[in-house]
C-alpha positions as CSV (number, residue, x, y, z in Angstrom):
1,X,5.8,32.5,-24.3
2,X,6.1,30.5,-21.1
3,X,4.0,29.9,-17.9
4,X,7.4,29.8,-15.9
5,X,7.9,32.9,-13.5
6,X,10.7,34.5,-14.4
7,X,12.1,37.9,-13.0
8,X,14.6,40.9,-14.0
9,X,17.1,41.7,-11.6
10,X,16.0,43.4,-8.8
11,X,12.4,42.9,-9.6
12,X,10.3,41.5,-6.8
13,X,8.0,38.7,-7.1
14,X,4.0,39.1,-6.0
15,X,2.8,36.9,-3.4
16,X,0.9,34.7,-6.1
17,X,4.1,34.5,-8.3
18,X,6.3,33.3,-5.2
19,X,3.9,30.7,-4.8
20,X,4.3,29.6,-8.7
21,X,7.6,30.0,-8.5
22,X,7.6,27.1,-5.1
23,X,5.3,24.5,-7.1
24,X,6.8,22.1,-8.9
25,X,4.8,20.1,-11.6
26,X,2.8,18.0,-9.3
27,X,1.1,21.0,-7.3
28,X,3.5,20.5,-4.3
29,X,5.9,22.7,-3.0
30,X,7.5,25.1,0.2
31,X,6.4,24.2,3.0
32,X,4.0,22.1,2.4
33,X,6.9,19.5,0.1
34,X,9.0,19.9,3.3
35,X,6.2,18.3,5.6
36,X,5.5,15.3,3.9
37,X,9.2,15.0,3.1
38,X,9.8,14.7,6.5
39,X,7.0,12.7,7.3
40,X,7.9,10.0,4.3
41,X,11.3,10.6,4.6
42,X,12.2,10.9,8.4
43,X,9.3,9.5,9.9
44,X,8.2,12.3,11.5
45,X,4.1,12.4,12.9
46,X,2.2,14.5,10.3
47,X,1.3,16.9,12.8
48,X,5.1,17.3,14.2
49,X,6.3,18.0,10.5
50,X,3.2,20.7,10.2
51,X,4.9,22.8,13.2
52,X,8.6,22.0,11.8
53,X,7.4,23.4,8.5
54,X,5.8,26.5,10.0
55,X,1.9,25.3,9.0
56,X,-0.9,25.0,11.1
57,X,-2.7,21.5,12.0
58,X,-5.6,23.1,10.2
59,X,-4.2,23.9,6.9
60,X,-1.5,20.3,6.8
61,X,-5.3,18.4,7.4
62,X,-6.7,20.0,4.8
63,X,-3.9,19.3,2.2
64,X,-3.8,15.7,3.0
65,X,-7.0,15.0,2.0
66,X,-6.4,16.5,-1.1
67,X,-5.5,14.0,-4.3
68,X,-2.5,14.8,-5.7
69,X,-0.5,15.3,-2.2
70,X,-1.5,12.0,-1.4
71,X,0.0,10.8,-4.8
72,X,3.1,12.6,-4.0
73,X,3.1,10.6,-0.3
74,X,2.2,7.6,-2.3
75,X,5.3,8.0,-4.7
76,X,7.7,8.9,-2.2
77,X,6.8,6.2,-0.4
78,X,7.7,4.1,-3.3
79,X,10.8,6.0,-3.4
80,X,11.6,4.7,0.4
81,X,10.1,1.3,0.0
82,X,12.5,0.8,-3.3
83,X,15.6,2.2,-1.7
84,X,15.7,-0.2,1.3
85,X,14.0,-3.6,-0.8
86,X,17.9,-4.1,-1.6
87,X,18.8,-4.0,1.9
88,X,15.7,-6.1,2.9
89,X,17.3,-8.6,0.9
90,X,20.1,-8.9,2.3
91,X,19.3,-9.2,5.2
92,X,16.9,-11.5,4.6
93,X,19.7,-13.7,3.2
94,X,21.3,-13.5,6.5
95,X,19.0,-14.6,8.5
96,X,18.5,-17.3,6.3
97,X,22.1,-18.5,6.5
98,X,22.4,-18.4,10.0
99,X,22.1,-21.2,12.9
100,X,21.2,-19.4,15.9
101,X,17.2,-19.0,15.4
102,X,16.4,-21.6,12.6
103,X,12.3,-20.2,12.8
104,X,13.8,-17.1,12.0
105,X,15.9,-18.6,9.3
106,X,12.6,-20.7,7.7
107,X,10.9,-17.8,7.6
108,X,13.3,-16.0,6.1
109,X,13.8,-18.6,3.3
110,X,10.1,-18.5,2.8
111,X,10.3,-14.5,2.6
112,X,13.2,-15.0,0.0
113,X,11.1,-17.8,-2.0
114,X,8.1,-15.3,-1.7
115,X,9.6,-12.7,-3.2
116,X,11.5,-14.7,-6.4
117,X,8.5,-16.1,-7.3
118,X,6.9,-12.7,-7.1
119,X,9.9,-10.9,-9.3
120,X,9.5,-13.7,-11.6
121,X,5.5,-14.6,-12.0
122,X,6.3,-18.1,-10.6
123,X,4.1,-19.7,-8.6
124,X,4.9,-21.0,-4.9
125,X,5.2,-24.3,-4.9
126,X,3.9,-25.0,-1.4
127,X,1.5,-22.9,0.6
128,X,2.4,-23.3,4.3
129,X,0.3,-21.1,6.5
130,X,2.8,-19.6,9.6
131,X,-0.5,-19.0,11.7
132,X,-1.5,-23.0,12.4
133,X,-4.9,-22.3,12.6
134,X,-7.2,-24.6,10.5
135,X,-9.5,-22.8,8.2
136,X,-10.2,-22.1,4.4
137,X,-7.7,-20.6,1.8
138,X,-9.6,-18.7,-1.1
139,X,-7.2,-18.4,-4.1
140,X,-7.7,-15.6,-5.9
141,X,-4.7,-16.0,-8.2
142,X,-6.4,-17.6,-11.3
143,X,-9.0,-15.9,-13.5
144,X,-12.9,-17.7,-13.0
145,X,-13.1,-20.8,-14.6
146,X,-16.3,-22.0,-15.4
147,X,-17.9,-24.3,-13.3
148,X,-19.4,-24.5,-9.4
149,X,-19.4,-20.5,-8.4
150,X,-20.9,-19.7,-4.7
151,X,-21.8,-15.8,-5.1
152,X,-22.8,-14.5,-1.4
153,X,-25.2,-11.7,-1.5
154,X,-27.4,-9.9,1.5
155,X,-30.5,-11.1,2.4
156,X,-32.2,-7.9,1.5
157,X,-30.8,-7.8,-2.6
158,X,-30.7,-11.5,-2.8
159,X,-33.1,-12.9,-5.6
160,X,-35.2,-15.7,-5.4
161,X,-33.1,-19.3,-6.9
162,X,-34.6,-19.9,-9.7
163,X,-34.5,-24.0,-8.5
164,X,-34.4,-24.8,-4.7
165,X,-32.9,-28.2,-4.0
166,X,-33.9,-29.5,-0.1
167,X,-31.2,-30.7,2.1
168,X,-33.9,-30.9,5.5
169,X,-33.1,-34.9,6.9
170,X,-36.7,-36.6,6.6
171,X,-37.2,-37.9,10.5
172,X,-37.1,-41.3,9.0
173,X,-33.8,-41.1,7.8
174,X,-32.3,-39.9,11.1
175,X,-33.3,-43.1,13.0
C-alpha cells in the first residue's frame, strides 16, 4: 500500500487529492513551486510572481514565512548560484588578463586567489584591505588559543573583575 494518489481511468480526483497529487516531497508544489521558481529563477519581485501564478499577496506572504519554502528558495538558490560560479570564473579570468582597467584586473586576481584558496583550505597569503581605511582586522579563522581573551559584555550582565588593575595617571606623573 502506498501514500501516492493514484486514479482509474476516468475517475476524478477530490480537491484534497489534486493537491497531493501537486506536492512533491518537500511540501511545495502548483502554484505556489511556480512563484518562487520565477522569483529564484527569473528574478521576478515576489509579489509579481504571486499575480503571475494566480495567488493572492496574502496567501504568497504567508507561505514565505513558512520553513520548508524558504529551504526550497534557499536550495534553488544554490542551484543558481552553482550554475553561473563556472561562468563567474571565467570571467573573472578575463578581466584579469586584460590591459585596459588594471584596478579591475587586481581585483580580479585577488577574486581568483580568493576563491582557490577557499576551494582548497589554503590560506591567503596577504590580506590587503580594497577600502584604505585604517582600522582593526579580527580574525576569526583559527580556533581560541589560550592566552589574552577580551570578552565585551553589557554593563547591566557584566560581573564584577575579580582583580582590578588602575591605569588613572597620578598628577605627579603627568608633569
Amino acid at each position: 500500500m502506498t501514500d501516492d494518489v493514484t486514479t482509474q481511468p476516468g475517475q476524478q480526483l477530490t480537491a484534497q487529492q489534486g493537491k497531493q497529487a501537486d506536492k512533491s516531497p518537500n511540501g511545495i508544489g502548483g502554484r505556489l513551486k511556480a512563484a518562487l521558481d520565477d522569483m529564484v529563477w527569473n528574478g521576478t519581485k515576489w509579489d509579481e510572481a504571486a499575480r503571475k501564478a494566480n495567488l493572492t499577496k496574502r496567501s504568497m506572504r504567508m507561505s514565505m514565512q513558512k520553513p520548508h519554502v524558504l529551504r526550497y528558495i534557499r536550495a534553488q538558490r544554490g542551484v543558481v548560484l552553482a550554475q553561473s560560479s563556472a561562468k563567474t570564473f571565467h570571467r573573472l579570468a578575463e578581466l584579469r588578463d586584460q590591459d585596459e582597467n588594471r584596478n579591475a584586473a587586481v581585483a580580479a586576481a585577488r577574486t581568483l586567489e580568493a576563491m582557490t584558496n577557499e576551494a582548497f583550505g589554503d590560506k591567503p597569503a596577504l590580506s590587503i584591505s580594497s577600502r584604505g581605511a585604517a582600522g582593526y582586522v579580527i580574525d576569526l579563522s583559527e580556533p581560541a588559543r589560550p592566552g589574552l581573551q577580551i570578552v565585551l559584555v553589557e554593563r547591566e550582565k557584566a560581573a564584577p573583575p575579580a582583580e582590578v588593575i588602575n591605569v588613572t595617571p597620578n598628577k605627579d606623573d603627568a608633569e
